[in-house]
C-alpha positions in Angstrom: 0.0 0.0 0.0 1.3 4.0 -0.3 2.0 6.3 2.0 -1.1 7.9 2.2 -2.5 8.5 5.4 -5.8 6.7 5.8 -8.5 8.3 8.2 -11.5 6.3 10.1 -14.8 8.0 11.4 -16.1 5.5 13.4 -14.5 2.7 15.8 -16.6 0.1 15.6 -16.7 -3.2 14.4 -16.1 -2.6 10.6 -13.5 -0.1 11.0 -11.7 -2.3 13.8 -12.0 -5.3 11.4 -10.2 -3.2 8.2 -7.3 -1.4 10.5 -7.2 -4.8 12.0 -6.5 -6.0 8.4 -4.4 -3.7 7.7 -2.0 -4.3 10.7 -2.0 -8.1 10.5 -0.5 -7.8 7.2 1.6 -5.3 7.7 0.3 -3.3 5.1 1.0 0.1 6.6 1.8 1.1 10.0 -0.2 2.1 12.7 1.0 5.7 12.8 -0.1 5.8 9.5 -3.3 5.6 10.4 -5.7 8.0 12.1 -9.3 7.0 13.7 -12.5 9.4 15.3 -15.0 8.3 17.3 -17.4 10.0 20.2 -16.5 6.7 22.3 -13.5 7.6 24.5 -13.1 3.9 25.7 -13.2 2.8 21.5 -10.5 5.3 20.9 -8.1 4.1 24.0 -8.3 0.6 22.4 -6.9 1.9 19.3 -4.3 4.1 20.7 -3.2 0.5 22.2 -2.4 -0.2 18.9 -0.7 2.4 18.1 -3.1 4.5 15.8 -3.5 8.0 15.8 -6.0 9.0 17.5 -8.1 12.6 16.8 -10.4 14.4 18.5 -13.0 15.8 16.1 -13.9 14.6 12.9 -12.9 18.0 11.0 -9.3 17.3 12.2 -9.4 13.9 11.2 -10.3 14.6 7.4 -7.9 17.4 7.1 -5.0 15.1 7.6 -6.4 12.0 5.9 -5.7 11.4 2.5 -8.4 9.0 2.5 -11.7 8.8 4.7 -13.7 6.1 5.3 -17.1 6.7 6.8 -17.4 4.0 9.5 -21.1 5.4 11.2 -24.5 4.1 10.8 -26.8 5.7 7.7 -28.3 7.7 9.3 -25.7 9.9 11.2 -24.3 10.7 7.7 -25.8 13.7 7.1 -24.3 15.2 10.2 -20.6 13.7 9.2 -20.5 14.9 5.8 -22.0 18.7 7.0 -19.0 18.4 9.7 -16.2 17.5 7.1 -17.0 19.4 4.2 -14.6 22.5 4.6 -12.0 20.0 5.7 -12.3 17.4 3.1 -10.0 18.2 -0.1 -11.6 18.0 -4.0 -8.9 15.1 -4.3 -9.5 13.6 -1.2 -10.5 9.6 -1.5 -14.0 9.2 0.4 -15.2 5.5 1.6 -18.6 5.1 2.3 -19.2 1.9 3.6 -22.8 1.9 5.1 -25.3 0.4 3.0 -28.2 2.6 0.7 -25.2 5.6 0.7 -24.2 6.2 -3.2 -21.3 8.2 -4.1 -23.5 11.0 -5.1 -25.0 11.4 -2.4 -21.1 11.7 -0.3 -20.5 14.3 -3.3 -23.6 16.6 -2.8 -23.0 16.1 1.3 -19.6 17.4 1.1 -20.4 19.9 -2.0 -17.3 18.5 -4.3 -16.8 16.2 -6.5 -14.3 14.2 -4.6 -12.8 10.4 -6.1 -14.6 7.6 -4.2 -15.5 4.3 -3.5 -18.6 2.8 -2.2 -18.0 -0.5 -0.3 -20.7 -3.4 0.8 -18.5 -5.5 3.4 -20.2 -8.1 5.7 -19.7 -9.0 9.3 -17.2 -12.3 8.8 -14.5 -9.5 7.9 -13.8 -9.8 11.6 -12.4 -12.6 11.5 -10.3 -11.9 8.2 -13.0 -13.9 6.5 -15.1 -10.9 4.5 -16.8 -11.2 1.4 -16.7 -7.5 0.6 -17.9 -5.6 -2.7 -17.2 -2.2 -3.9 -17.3 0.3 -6.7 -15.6 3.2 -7.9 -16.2 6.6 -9.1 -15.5 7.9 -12.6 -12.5 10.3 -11.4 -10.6 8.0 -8.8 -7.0 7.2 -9.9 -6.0 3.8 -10.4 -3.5 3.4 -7.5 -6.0 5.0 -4.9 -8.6 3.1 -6.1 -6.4 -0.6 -5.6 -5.4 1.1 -1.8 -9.1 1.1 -1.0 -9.6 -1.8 -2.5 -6.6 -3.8 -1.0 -7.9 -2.4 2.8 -11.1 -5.3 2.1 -9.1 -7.8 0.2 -6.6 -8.3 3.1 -9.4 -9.3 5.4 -11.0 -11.5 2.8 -12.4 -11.4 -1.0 -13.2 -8.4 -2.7 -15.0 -8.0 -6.3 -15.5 -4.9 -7.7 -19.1 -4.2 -9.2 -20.7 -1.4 -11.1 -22.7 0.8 -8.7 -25.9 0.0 -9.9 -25.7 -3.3 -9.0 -25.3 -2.4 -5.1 -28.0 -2.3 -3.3 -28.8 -5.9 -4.9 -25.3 -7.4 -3.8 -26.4 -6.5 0.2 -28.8 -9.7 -0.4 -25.8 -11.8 -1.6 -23.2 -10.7 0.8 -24.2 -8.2 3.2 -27.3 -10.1 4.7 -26.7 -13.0 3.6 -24.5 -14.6 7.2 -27.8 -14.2 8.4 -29.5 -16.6 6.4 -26.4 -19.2 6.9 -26.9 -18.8 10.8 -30.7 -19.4 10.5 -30.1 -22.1 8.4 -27.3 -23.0 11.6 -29.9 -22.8 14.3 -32.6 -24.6 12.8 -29.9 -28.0 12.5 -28.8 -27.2 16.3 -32.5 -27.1 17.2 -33.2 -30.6 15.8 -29.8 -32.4 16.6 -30.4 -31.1 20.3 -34.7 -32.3 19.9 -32.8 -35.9 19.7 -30.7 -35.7 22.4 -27.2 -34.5 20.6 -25.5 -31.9 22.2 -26.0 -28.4 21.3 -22.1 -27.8 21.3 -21.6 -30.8 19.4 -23.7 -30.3 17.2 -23.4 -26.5 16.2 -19.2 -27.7 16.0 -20.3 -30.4 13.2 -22.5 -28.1 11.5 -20.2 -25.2 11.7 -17.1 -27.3 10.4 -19.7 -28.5 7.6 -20.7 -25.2 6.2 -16.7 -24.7 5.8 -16.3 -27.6 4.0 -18.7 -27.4 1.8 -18.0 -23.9 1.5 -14.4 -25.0 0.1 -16.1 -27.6 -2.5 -18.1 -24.9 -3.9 -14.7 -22.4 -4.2 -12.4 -25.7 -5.4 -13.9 -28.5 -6.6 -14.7 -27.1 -9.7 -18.0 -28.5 -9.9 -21.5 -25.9 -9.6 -23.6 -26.1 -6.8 -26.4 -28.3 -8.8 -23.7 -31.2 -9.3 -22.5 -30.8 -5.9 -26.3 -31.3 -4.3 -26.3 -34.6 -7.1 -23.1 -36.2 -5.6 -24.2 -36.1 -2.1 -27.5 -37.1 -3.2 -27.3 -41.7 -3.5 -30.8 -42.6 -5.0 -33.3 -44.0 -2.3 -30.9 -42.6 0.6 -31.3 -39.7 3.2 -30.2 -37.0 1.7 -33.0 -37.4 -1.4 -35.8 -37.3 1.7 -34.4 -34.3 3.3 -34.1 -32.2 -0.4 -37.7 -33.6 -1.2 -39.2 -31.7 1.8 -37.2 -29.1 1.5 -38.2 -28.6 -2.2 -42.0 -29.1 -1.3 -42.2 -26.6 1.3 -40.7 -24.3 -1.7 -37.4 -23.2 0.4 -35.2 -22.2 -2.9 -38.5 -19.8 -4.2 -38.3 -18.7 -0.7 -35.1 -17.7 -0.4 -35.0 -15.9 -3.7 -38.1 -14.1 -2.6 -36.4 -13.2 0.5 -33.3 -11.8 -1.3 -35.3 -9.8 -3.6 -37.1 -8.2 -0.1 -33.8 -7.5 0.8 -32.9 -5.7 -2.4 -36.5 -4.2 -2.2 -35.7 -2.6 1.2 -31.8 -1.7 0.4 -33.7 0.6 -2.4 -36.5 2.5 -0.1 -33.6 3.1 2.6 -31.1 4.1 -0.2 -29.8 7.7 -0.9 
């Protein structure tokens, strides 16, 4: 990564999983990096680390060469109002809350600064993300690959046009919590029969990572891997057959495209 000094409004879980990211790797150091937040206790754990800490948010975007917004939708408006006279026109701006477009950061801050709108999900803590983002029209190559690389060190990142979104939040934003549904309802039954709930949530855990690696290696699509675990006349074929009558496939497609539905009424 350059030199550039990379700013964080916002401590909380996302922005602690990227710097985290960044440090593990070595990619810059922690002076290097500066980080904003109205939670004195979240600021002392980053000082720990050895990031800058500043105290107002105008401060931290003077000195940033690149801001990420790490706060909840809706306390946007007040960021962006706060930065505005302190944010350069070539400053790089992150956005990384979900519904914000670029345009909307642009008319916020009043210029027509280079950025990048990111859709990470919560597994980036663990250096585990799936993580999709889009670039403006006037970003530079190189800045764009240093925003880019902050997500791709704590995971995989594509990149996406940006009208395409608000519909990837259904495929990687909200989508862990249709994995851990899917998680609880196996517990539930394994401990209905008398299997231990840890046991059991340590089996299906290691299961979903398993089969998470055939669908990434085997080479084979997710149709022919559902065939090859499915012998004619055995268990699996009884489990699929209820799960195709009670129409779970249509229903998770409908449930993405209420996701998308909602990402579009909340977007800006």
């Amino acid at each position: 990564m350059s030199e550039k000094r990379i700013g964080f409004i916002g401590a909380g879980n996302m922005a602690t999983a990227i710097i985290n990211g960044i440090l593990r790797n070595q990619a810059k150091k922690a002076e290097d990096l500066s980080v904003f937040d109205l939670d004195q206790g979240k600021l002392a754990l980053m000082a720990e680390k050895g990031v800058d800490t500043v105290a107002s948010c105008p401060e931290l975007a003077a000195k940033s060469d690149i801001v990420v917004l790490a706060v909840k939708p809706q306390n946007y408006d007040e960021v962006l109002a706060d930065i505005k006279d302190s944010v350069r026109e070539q400053t790089v701006v992150v956005t990384i809350a979900a519904g914000i477009s670029i345009e909307y950061v642009r008319q916020g801050l009043g210029k027509n600064v280079p950025a990048v709108r990111v859709m990470p999900n919560t597994p980036l803590l663990l250096g585990k993300g799936a993580t999709a983002v889009c670039r403006s029209e006037n970003i530079s190559e190189d800045d764009f690959k240093e925003v880019y690389q902050m997500f791709a060190l704590s995971g995989e990142a594509v990149e996406l046009p940006e009208s395409q979104m608000n519909a990837i939040i259904a495929v990687n934003g909200s989508s862990p919590a249709y994995v851990y549904l899917f998680a609880k309802a196996m517990t539930d039954y394994a401990e209905s029969v008398g299997i231990d709930r840890d046991t059991a949530l340590s089996l299906v855990a290691k299961t979903f990572e398993g089969s998470a690696e055939m669908l990434r290696n085997s080479g084979d699509t997710p149709e022919v891997l559902i065939e090859k675990v499915s012998s004619k006349g055995g268990t699996t074929i009884e489990a699929l057959k209820v799960l195709r009558e009670r129409q779970v496939p249509e229903a998770i497609v409908d449930a993405m495209a209420a996701c998308t539905k909602r990402a579009e009424e909340l977007g800006r």
